[in-house]
C-alpha positions as CSV (number, residue, x, y, z in Angstrom):
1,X,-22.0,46.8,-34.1
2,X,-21.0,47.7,-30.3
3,X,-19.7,45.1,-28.1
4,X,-20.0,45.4,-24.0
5,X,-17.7,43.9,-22.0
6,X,-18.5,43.8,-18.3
7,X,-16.0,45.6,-15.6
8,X,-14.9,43.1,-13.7
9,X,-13.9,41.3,-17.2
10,X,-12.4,44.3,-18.4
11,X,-10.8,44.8,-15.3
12,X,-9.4,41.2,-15.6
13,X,-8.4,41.7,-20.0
14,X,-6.5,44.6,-19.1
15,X,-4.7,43.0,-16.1
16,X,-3.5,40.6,-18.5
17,X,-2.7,42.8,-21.3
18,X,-0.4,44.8,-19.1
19,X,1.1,41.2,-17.2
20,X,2.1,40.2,-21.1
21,X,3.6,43.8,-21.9
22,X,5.7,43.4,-18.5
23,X,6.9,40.2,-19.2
24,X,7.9,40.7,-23.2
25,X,9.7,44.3,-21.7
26,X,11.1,42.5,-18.5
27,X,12.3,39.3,-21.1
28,X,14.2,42.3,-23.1
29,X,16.2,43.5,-19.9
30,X,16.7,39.9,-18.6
31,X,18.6,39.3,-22.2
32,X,20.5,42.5,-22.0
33,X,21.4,41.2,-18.5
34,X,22.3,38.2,-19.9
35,X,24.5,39.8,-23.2
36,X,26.3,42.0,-20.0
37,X,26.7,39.0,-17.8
38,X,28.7,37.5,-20.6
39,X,30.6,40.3,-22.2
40,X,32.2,40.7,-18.4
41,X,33.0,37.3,-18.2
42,X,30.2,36.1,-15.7
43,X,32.0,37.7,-12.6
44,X,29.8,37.6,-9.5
45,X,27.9,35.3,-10.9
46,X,29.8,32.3,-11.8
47,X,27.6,28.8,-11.2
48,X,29.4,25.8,-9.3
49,X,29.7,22.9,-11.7
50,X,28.9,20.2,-9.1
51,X,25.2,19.8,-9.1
52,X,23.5,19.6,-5.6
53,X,20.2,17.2,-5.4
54,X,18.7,19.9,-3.4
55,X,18.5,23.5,-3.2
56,X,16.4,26.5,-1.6
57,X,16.2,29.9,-2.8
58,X,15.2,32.4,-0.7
59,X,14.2,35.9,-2.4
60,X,14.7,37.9,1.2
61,X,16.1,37.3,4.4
62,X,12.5,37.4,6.1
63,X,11.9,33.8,4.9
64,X,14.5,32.4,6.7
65,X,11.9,31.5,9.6
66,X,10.2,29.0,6.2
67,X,13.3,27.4,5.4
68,X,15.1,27.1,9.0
69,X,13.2,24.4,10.0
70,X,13.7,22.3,6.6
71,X,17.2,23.0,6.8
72,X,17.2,21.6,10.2
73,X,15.4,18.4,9.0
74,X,17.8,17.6,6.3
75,X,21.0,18.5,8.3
76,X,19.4,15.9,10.7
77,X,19.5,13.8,8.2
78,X,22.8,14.2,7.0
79,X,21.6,15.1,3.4
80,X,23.1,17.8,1.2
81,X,21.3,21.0,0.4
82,X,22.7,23.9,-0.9
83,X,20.5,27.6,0.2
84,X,20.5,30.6,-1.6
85,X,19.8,33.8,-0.7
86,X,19.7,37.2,-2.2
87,X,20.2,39.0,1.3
88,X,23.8,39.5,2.2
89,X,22.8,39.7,5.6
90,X,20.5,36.8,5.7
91,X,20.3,34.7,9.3
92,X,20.7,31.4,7.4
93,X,24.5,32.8,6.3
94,X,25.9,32.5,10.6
95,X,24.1,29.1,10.8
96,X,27.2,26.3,11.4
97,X,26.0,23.4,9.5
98,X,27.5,20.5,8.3
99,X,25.6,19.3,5.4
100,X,24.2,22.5,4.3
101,X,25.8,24.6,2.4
102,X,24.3,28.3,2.6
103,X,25.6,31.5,0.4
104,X,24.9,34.5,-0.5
105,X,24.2,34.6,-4.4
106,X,23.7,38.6,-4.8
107,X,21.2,41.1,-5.5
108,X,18.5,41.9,-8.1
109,X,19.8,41.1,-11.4
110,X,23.2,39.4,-10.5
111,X,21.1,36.8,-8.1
112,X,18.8,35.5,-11.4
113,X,21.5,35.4,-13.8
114,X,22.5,32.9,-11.5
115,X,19.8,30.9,-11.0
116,X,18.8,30.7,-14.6
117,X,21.8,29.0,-15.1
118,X,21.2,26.8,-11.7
119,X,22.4,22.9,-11.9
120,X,20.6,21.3,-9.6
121,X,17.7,18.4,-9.5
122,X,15.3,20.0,-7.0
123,X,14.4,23.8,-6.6
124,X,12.2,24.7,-3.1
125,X,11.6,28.1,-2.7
126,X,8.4,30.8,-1.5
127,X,9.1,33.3,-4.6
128,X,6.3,33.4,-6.5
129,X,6.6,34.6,-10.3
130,X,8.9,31.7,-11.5
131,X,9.2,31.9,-15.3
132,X,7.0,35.1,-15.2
133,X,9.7,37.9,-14.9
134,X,13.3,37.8,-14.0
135,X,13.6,34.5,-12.7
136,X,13.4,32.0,-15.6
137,X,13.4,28.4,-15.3
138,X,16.8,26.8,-16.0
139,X,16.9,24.1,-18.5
140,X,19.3,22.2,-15.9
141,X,16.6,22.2,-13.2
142,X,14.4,18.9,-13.1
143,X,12.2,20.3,-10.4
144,X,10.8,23.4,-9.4
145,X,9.0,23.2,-5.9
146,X,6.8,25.9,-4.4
147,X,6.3,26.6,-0.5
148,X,3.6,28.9,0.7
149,X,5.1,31.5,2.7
150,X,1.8,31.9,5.2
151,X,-1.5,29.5,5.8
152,X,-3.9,32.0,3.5
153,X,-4.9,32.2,-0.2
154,X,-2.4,31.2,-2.9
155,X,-4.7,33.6,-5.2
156,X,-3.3,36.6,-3.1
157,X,0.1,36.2,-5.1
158,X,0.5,38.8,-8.8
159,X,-1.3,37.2,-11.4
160,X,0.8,34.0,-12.7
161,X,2.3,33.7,-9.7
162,X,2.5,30.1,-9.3
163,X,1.7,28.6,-12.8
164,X,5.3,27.1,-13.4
165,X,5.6,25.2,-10.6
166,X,6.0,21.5,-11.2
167,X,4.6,21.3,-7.7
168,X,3.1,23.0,-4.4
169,X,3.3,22.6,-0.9
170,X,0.6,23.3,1.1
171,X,-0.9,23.9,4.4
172,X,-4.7,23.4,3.5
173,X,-7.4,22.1,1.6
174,X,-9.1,25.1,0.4
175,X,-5.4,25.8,-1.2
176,X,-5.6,22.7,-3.6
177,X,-9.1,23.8,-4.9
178,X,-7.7,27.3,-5.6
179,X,-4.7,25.8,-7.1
180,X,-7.0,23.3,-9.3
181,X,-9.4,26.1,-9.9
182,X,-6.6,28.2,-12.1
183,X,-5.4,25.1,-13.4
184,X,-8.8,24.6,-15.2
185,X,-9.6,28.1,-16.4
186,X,-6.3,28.4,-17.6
187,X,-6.0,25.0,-19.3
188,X,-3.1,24.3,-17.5
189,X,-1.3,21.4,-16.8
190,X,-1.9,19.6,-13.4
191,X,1.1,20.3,-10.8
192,X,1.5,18.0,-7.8
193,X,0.1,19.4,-5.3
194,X,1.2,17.8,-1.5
195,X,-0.4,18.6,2.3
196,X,2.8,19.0,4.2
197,X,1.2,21.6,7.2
198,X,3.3,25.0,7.9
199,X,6.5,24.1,9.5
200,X,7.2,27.7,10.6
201,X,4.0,28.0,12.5
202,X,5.2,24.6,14.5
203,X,8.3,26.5,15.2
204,X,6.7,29.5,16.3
205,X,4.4,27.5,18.6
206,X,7.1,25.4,20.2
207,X,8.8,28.8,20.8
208,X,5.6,29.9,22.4
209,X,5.4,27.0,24.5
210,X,8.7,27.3,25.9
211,X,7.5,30.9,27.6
212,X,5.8,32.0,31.4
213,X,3.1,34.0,30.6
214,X,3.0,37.9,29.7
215,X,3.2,40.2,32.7
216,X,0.3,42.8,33.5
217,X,1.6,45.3,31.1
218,X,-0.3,48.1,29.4
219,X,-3.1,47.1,26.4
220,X,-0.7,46.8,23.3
221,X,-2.0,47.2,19.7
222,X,-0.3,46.7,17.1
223,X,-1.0,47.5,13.4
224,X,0.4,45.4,10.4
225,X,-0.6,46.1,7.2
226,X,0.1,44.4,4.1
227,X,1.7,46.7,1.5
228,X,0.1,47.6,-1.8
229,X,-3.2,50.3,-2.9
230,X,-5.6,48.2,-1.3
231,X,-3.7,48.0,2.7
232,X,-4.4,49.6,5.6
233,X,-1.8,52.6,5.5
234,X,-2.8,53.7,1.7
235,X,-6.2,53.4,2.2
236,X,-6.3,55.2,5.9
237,X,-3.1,56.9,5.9
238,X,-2.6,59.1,9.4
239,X,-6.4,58.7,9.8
240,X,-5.9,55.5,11.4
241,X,-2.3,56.3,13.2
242,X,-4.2,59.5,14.8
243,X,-7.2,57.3,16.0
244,X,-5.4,54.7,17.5
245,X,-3.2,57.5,19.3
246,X,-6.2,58.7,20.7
247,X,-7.1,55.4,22.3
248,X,-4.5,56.1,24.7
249,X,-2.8,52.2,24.6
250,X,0.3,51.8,23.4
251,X,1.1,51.1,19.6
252,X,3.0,49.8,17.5
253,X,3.5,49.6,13.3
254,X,5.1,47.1,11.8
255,X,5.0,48.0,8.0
256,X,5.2,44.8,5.3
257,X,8.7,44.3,4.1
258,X,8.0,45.3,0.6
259,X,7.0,49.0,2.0
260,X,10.1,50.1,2.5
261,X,11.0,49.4,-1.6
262,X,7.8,49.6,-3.2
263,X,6.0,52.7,-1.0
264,X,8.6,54.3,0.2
265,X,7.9,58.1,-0.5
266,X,4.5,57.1,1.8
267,X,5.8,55.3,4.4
268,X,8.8,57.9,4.6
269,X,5.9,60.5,4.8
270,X,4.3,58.7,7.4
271,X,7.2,57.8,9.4
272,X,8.5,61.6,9.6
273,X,4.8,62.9,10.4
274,X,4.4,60.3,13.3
275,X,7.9,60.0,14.9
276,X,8.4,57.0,17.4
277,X,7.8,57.8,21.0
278,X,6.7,55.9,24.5
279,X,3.3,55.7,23.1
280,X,4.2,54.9,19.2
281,X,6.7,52.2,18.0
282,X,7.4,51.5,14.3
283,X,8.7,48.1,14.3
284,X,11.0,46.4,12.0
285,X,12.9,43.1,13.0
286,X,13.7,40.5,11.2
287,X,11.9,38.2,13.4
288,X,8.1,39.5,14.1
289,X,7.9,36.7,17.3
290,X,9.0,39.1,20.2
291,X,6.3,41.6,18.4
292,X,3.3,39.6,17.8
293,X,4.2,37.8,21.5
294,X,3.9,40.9,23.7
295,X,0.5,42.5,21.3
296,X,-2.9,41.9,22.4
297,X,-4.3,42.7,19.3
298,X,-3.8,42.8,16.2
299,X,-5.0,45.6,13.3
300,X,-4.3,44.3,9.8
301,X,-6.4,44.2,5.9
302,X,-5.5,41.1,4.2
303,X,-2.0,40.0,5.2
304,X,-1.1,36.4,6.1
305,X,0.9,37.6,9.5
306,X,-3.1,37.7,10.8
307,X,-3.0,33.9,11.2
308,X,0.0,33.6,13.1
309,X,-1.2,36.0,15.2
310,X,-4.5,34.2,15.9
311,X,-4.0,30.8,15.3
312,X,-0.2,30.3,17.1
313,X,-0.8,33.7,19.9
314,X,-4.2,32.6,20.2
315,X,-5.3,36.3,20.1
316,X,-7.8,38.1,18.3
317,X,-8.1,40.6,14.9
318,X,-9.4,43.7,13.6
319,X,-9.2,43.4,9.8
320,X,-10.5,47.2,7.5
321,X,-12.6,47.2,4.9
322,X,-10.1,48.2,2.1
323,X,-12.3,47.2,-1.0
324,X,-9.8,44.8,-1.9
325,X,-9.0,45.3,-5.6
326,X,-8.5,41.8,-6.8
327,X,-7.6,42.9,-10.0
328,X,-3.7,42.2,-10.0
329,X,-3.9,38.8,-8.1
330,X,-4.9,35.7,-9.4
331,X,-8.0,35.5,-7.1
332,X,-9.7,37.8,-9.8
333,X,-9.9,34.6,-12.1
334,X,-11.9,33.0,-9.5
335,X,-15.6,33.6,-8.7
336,X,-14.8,32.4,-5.1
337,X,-14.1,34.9,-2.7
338,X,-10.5,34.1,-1.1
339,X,-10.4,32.1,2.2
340,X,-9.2,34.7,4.1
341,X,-12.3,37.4,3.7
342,X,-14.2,33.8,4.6
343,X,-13.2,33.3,7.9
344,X,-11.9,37.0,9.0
345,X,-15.6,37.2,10.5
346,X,-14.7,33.8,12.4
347,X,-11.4,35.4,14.0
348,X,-12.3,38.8,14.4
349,X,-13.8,42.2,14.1
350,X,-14.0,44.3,11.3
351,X,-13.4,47.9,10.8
352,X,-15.1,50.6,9.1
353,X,-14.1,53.9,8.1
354,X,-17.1,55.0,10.1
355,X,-16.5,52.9,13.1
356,X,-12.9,54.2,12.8
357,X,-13.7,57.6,15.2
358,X,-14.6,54.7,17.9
359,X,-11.9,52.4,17.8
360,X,-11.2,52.2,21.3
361,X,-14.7,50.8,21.8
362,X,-14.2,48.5,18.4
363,X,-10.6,47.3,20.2
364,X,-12.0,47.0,23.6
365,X,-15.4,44.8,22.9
366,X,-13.0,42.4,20.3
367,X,-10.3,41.9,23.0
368,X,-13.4,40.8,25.1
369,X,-15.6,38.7,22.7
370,X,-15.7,34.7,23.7
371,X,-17.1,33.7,19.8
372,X,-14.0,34.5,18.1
373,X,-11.9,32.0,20.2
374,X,-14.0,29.4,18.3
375,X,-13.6,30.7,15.5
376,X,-9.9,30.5,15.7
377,X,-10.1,26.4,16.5
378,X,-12.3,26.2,13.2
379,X,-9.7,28.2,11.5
380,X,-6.5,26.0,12.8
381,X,-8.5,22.9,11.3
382,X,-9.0,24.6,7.8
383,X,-5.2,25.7,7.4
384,X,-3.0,24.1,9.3
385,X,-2.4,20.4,8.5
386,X,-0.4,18.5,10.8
387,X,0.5,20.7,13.3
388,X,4.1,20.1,14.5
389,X,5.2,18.0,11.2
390,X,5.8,20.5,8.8
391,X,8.9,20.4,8.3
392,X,9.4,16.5,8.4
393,X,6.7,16.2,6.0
394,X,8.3,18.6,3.1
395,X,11.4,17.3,3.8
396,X,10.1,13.2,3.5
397,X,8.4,14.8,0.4
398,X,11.8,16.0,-1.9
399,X,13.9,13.6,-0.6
400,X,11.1,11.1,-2.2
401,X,10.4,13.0,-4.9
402,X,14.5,13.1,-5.7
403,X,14.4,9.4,-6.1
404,X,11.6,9.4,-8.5
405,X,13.5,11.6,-10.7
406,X,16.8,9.7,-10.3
407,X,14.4,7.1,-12.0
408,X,13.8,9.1,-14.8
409,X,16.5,11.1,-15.6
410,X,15.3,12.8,-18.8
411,X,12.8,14.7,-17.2
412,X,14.2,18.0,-17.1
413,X,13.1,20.7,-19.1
C-alpha cells in the first residue's frame, strides 16, 4: 500500500524532523558545556547568589534600542533590574544608572551556561528559541517574558520559537491570533499574552519629532534585506546592486545583523565586488535612525525594519518577490498568510525580477503614489498599540505580574 503525503506537509514533517535532531545534538553539546563548565570550576561564568526581581537579557547589542526605554521606566521608578548582555560592547554597558544594574555576561556558550543557572523571579528578553537550543529554562526562574523585537509576525521566528514562554508582549492584535493559532495546533498550553504597543518605535518617533526637516539632498535609496535563502541579496545577488547603480541615486546597503555570521562568504563576496564609493554606501551602525532618517525609500523582502521605516519616517516601500520559503518558521503551521505579505500592498510597491531592469521607474512612481500614505495610517492602527506608552505599559505589566508571583511562590519550574 503507497501512502502520499502532500509537499507543503512534507515540507512541514521534515522541518520538524530536522528541529528535533538539532535539539537532541545541540542538548548533547549544551551538557558537554555543562560537564566543562564544572570541571574548570565555573570561571567566567559564576552566577550572583542574590536574586534580582527583574532581569533582561539581551542576545546582541542591536536590541538595546527595545530595552533602553524599559530600563528608563524602571530606573524612573527606582526599581531594580539587573540587564544582561552577550555583547561586550553593548551601549546599555556606558549607561550611568542607579537602580540598574547592567553587565556583560559573555559570549556563545559561556553567556547560557549562565543563564541556565539564572536566579531571578522575572526573565524579559526578544530572543526567541527559549528551551529550544542553547538557552534552557532555569529551574530558579519563575517567569520567562517575551518582547517582540519589531511590529510584524511572531510566525517569522525558527520553528518553536516562542513556545516556552510563560508570556508575550505584543504590539498588535493579529499577533495574539498567531500566538493562539500555534497554541491550538500544537496543543499547547495558553501563555499570557498582553498589548503593551512598541516602546522603541515611541522612542524613535519622539526622536523624529525633535528634528527640522531634511534638506534638498539627492534621491537616497536604501536597501535592507533580511538575511536568510529567501532575502533580497541571496535571491538577487549583484543583480539588484547593479540595477539600482544604474538609477543614478545614491545608495545605500544596510545588510541584517545576522549576515555578517551566518552569510558571510556572500556578503564578503558582495562587499569586495561592489566597493563603497560616493554613489554606494554599505551601512552598519548600531543605531539604523540617522540611516532610515536621511532615505527616501526603502528596498527590503520581509524584514520588520520595513515598518519603522513606514510607519515612524512616514515613507514608502519596495518589498521583492522572494518566494518566501516558510518552511523553517512557524508561519508554515499556519494556513494564514503572515501579516506582513497582508499589508505590504497597503504600504508599498512590489518588485519583480522582471520589473527589476526598470527600477528607476518602479522607485520613481512609488516615491510619488498618494494611496500608500493611507495605507501606512491603516497599518499604524493594526500594529502599533498605544503609541507613545510602550514602555510604561510593559514596565506597569512585570512590576504587576512580580507581585502576583510574590503571591504564589511555588510557581517556578
Amino acid at each position: 500500500m503507497q501512502y502520499y503525503i502532500d509537499p507543503g506537509t512534507g515540507s512541514m514533517l521534515f522541518t520538524v524532523l530536522i528541529g528535533v535532531l538539532s535539539a537532541a545534538v545541540y542538548g548533547l553539546r549544551n551538557s558537554f558545556v555543562k560537564l566543562r563548565f564544572y570541571l574548570h570550576g565555573g570561571k567566567g561564568a559564576a552566577v550572583s547568589e542574590e536574586r534580582p526581581a527583574f532581569a533582561i537579557f539581551s542576545d546582541d547589542k542591536r536590541y538595546w534600542n527595545i530595552f533602553k526605554p524599559i530600563c528608563d521606566e524602571f530606573e524612573k521608578r527606582g526599581t531594580k533590574l539587573v540587564y544582561m548582555t552577550s555583547s561586550p560592547d553593548d551601549p546599555a554597558l556606558s549607561e550611568n544608572y542607579d537602580c540598574i544594574d547592567c553587565t556583560f555576561i559573555g559570549k556563545g556558550n559561556q553567556g547560557f551556561a549562565r543563564l541556565n543557572r539564572l536566579k531571578a523571579d522575572i526573565v524579559l528578553s526578544t530572543t526567541p528559541s527559549l528551551d529550544v537550543f542553547y538557552w534552557k529554562r532555569s529551574k530558579d526562574v519563575k517567569w520567562y517574558t517575551h518582547i517582540a523585537h519589531a511590529p510584524s509576525d511572531l510566525t517569522m521566528y525558527r520553528m518553536f520559537g516562542i513556545d516556552y514562554y510563560d508570556a508575550i508582549l505584543v504590539s498588535g492584535d493579529y499577533q495574539e491570533k498567531q500566538i493562539r493559532d500555534l497554541e491550538k495546533v500544537r496543543h499547547l498550553p495558553g501563555k499570557e499574552i498582553v498589548k503593551t504597543g512598541m516602546s522603541y518605535l515611541d522612542t524613535m518617533k519622539a526622536r523624529l519629532d525633535q528634528l527640522p526637516p531634511l534638506e534638498d539632498h539627492q534621491t537616497t535609496v536604501l536597501l535592507a534585506p533580511s538575511w536568510g535563502p529567501s532575502s533580497i541579496l541571496n535571491k538577487y545577488g549583484g543583480d539588484m546592486i547593479d540595477a539600482l547603480l544604474r538609477t543614478g541615486y545614491h545608495i545605500i546597503i544596510r545588510p541584517h545583523p545576522q549576515s555578517f555570521t551566518s552569510e558571510k562568504e556572500m556578503l564578503d563576496r558582495l562587499m569586495e565586488q561592489y566597493p563603497g564609493s560616493e554613489q554606494l554606501e554599505w551601512n552598519q551602525d548600531n543605531d539604523n535612525f540617522e540611516v532610515l532618517h536621511r532615505s527616501d525609500i526603502m528596498i527590503s523582502d520581509f524584514s520588520g525594519v520595513m515598518f519603522d521605516f513606514s510607519l515612524v519616517f512616514d515613507k514608502p516601500v519596495i518589498y521583492t518577490d522572494v518566494e518566501f520559503d516558510s518552511s523553517p518558521y512557524d508561519a508554515c503551521w499556519l494556513e494564514e498568510e503572515p501579516w506582513t505579505f497582508r499589508v505590504l500592498p497597503k504600504i508599498g510597491t512590489q518588485l519583480t525580477r522582471a520589473s527589476l531592469s526598470d527600477i528607476k521607474s518602479v522607485i520613481d512612481t512609488c516615491l510619488q503614489d498618494p494611496r500608500f500614505e493611507k495605507g501606512r495610517e491603516e497599518a499604524r492602527l493594526e500594529t502599533w498599540a498605544y503609541p507613545g506608552e510602550g514602555a510604561v505599559r510593559a514596565t506597569e505589566y512585570l512590576i504587576n505580574k512580580h507581585a502576583e508571583l510574590q503571591e504564589k511562590p511555588d510557581t517556578a519550574e
